[in-house]
C-alpha positions as CSV (number, residue, x, y, z in Angstrom):
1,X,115.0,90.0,96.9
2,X,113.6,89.8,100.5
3,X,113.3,93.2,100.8
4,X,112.0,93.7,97.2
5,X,108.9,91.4,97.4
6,X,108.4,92.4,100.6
7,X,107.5,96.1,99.5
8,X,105.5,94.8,96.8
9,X,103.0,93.2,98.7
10,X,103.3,96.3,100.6
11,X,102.7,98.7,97.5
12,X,99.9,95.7,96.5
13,X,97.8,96.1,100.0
14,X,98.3,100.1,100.0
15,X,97.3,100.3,96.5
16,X,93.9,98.2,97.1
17,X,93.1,101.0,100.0
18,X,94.3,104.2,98.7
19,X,91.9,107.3,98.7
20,X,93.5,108.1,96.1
21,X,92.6,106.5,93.6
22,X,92.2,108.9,90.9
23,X,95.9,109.3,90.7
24,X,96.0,105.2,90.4
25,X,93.5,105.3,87.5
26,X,95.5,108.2,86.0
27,X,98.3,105.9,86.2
28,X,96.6,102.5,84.7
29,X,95.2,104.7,81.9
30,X,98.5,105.6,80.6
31,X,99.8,102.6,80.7
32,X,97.2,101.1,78.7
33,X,97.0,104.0,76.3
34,X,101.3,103.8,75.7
35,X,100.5,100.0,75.0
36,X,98.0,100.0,72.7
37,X,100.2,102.8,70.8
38,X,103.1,100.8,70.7
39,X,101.5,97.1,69.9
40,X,97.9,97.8,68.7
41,X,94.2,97.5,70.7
42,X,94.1,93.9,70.7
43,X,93.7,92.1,73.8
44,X,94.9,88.7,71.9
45,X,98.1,90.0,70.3
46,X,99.5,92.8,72.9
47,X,100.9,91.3,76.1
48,X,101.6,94.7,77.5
49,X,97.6,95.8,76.7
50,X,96.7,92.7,78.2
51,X,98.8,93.1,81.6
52,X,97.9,96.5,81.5
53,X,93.9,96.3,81.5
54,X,94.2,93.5,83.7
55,X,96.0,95.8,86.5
56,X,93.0,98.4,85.0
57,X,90.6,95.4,86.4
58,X,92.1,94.6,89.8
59,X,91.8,98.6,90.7
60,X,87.9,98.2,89.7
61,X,88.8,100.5,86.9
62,X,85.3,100.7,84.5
63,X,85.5,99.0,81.6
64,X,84.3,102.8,79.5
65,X,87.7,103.9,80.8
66,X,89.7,100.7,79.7
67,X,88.4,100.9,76.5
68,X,88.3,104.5,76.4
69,X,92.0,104.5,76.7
70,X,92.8,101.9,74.5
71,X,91.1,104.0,71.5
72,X,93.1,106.8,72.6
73,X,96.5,104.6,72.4
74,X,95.4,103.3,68.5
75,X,94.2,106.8,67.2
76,X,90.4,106.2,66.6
77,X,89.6,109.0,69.9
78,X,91.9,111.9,70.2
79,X,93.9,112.0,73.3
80,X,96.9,113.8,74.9
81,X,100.4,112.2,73.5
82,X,102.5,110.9,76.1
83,X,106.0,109.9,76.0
84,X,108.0,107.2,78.2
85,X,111.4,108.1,79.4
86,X,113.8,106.2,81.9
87,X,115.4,108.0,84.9
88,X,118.6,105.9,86.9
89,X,120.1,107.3,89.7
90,X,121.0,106.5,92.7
91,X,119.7,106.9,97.0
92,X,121.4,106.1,100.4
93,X,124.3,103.8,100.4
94,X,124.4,103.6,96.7
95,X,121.1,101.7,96.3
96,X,120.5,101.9,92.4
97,X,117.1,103.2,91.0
98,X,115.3,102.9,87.5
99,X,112.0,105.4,86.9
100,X,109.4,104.2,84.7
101,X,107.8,107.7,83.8
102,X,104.8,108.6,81.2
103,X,104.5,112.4,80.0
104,X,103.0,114.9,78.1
105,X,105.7,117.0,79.4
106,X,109.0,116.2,79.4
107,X,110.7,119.3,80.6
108,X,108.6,119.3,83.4
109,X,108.5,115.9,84.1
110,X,112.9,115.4,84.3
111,X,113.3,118.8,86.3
112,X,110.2,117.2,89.2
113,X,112.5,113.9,89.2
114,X,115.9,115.6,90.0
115,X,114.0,117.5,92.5
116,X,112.8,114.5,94.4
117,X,116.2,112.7,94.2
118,X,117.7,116.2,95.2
119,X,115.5,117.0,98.1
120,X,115.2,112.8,99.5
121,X,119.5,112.5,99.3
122,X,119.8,110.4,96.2
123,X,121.3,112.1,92.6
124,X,120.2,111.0,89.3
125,X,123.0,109.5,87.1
126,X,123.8,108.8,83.0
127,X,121.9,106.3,80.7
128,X,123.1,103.2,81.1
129,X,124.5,103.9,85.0
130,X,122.3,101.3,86.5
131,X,120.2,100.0,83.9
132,X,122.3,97.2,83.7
133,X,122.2,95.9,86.8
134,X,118.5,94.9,86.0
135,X,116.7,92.2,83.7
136,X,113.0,92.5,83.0
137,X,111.3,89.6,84.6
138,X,107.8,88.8,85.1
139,X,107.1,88.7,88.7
140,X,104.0,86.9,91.2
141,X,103.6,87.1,94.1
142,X,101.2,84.5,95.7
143,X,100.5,84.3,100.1
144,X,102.2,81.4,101.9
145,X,98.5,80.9,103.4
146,X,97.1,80.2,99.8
147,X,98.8,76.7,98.9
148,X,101.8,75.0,100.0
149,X,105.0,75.5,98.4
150,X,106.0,72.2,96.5
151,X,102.5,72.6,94.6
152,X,102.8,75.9,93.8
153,X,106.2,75.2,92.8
154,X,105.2,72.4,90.7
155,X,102.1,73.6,88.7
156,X,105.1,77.2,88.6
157,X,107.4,75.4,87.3
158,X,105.4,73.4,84.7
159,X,103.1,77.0,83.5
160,X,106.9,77.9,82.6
161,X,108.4,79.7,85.4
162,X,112.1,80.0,85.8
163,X,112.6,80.1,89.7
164,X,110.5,80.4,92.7
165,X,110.9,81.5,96.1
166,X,110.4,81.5,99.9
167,X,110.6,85.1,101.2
168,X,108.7,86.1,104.4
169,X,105.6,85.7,103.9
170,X,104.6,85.4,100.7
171,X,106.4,83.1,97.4
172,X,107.9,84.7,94.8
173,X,107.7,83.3,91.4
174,X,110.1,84.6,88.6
175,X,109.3,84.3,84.9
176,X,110.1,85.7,81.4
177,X,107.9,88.7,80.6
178,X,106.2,86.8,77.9
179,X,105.1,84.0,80.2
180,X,103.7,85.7,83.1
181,X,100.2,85.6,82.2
182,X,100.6,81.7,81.6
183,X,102.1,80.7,84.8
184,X,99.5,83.6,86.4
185,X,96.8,81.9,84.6
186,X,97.9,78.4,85.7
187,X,98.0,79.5,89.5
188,X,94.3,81.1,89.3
189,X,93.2,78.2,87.5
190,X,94.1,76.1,90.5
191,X,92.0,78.4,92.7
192,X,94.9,80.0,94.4
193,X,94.9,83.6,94.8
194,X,97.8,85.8,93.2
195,X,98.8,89.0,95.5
196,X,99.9,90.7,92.4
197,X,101.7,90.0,89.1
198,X,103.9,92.3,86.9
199,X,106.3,93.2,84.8
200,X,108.9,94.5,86.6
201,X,112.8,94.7,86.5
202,X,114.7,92.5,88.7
203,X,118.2,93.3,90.1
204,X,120.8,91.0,89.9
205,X,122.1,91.9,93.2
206,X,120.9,94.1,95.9
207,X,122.1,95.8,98.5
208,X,121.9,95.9,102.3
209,X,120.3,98.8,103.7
210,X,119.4,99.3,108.0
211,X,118.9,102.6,109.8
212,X,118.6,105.4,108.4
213,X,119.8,104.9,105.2
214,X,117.0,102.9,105.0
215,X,114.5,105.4,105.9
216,X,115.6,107.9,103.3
217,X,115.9,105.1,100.7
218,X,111.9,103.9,101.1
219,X,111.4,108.3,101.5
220,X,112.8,108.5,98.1
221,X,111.2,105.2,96.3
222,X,107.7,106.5,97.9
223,X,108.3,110.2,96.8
224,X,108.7,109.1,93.5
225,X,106.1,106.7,93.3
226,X,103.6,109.1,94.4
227,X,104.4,111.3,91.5
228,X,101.7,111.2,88.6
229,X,103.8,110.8,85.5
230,X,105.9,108.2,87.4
231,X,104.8,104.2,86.2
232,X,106.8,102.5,88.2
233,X,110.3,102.3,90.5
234,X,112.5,99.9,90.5
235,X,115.3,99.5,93.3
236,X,117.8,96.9,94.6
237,X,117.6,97.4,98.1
238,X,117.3,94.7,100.2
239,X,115.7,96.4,103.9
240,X,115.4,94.0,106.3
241,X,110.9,93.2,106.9
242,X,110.4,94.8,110.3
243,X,112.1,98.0,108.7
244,X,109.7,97.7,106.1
245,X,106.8,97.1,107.8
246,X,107.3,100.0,110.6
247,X,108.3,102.3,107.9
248,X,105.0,101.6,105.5
C-alpha cells in the first residue's frame, strides 16, 4: 500500500491547491446529492451524507451549496438525476482499476472512459474482472510529524480501527467503513491533524510498477480522475515514492 497512500496524500495536497476547483465542487456536490438519495438528508443517520459534506467542508465548499445539494438528493428542490456506475479495467503491467463514476449521461459517460483507457494503454474489462480484488475500507491518513506512532496507534486501535501503518511519511490507518468517522473523530479529538479520510477500496494485493509502466499507469489514474463524472479511482499499484513524487 506504499505506493497507494503515498498518492493519496499526493491527491490530498493537489486537491487543497487546485485552480480548479469548480470541477472539485461539481464533484463533492454529486456525491452528496447520490447520498442523500440513497439514505435520506440526515446528517445523524446517513454515514455516506455525513463523509460526504464533511469532504464538502474541507474544500471550503458553502454551506448554501451543501445544503442545496442535499435537498436536491431527497426531492424537496428539483435537480438533474444522476446515476453511479462502476468501470474495471485494467493499465500497464496488469495493474487493476475500479471507476467510481456519477452521471446524467450514461452513454456519454462509458464511451469518455473507454476512450481514456484506450488512448493512456489500459482496456476496460467485464463486471466482476477486478472488483474482487478490493474490500471497501475506511481509510486515514495522518503526518508522521503530527504524533508519534504508538499513540496514534493506541487511541486507533481503541476508536476501533483494524490495522495501522508505517508508510513513508505519513501512517495509515485502516478501518471498516462504518467506523471511520469514530476513529477520525477520536484522532481530531486528540488535537492531531488528519491529512485526509475516506472511503475508499483497498486492494488485497498490489502490484509492482517502475519505469515506464509506471508513468503510463499514474497518466491513466490522473486522466481519469480529472474527468468530471468520475468520483473516484481506485488502483493496486504499488510505484515506488520518488516515482511518485517526480511524476506528481
Amino acid at each position: 500500500m506504499s505506493g497507494h497512500s503515498k498518492w493519496s496524500s499526493i491527491k490530498h495536497k493537489k486537491a487543497a491547491t487546485d485552480a480548479k476547483r469548480g470541477a472539485l465542487f461539481t464533484k463533492l456536490i454529486k456525491e452528496i446529492t447520490i447520498a442523500a438519495r440513497n439514505g435520506g438528508g440526515s446528517l445523524e443517520t446517513n454515514a455516506s451524507l455525513r463523509t460526504a459534506v464533511q469532504k464538502a467542508k474541507g474544500a471550503n465548499m458553502p454551506s448554501d451549496n451543501i445544503d442545496r445539494a442535499i435537498k436536491k438528493g431527497t426531492g424537496e428542490l428539483p435537480g438533474v438525476v444522476y446515476e453511479s456506475m462502476i468501470y474495471e479495467g485494467y493499465g500497464a503491467a496488469g495493474v487493476a482499476i475500479l471507476v467510481e463514476v456519477v452521471t446524467d449521461n450514461k452513454n456519454r459517460a462509458s464511451a469518455e472512459i473507454r476512450n481514456i483507457f484506450s488512448k493512456k494503454g489500459g482496456n476496460l474489462a467485464g463486471a466482476g474482472s477486478v472488483s474482487w480484488m478490493f474490500s471497501k475500507k475506511g481509510y486515514i491518513l495522518v503526518d508522521k510529524g503530527r504524533v508519534e506512532e504508538d499513540k496514534l496507534m493506541d487511541i486507533a486501535l481503541n476508536a476501533g480501527a483494524e490495522d495501522m501503518k508505517s508508510e513513508g511519511d505519513s501512517f495509515e490507518i485502516i478501518t471498516g467503513p462504518a467506523e471511520l468517522e469514530t476513529v477520525k473523530q477520536k484522532i481530531t479529538d486528540n488535537n492531531i491533524e488528519v491529512q485526509s479520510a475516506e472511503v475508499t477500496m483497498i486492494p488485497g494485493s498490489t502490484i509492482k510498477v517502475t519505469g515506464q509502466d509506471a508513468k503510463s499507469v499514474l497518466a491513466l489514474v490522473e486522466a481519469l480522475e480529472e474527468h468530471d463524472d468520475v468520483q473516484k479511482v481506485h488502483a493496486n499499484f504499488d510505484i515506488p515514492d520518488e516515482e511518485l513524487e517526480q511524476t506528481a
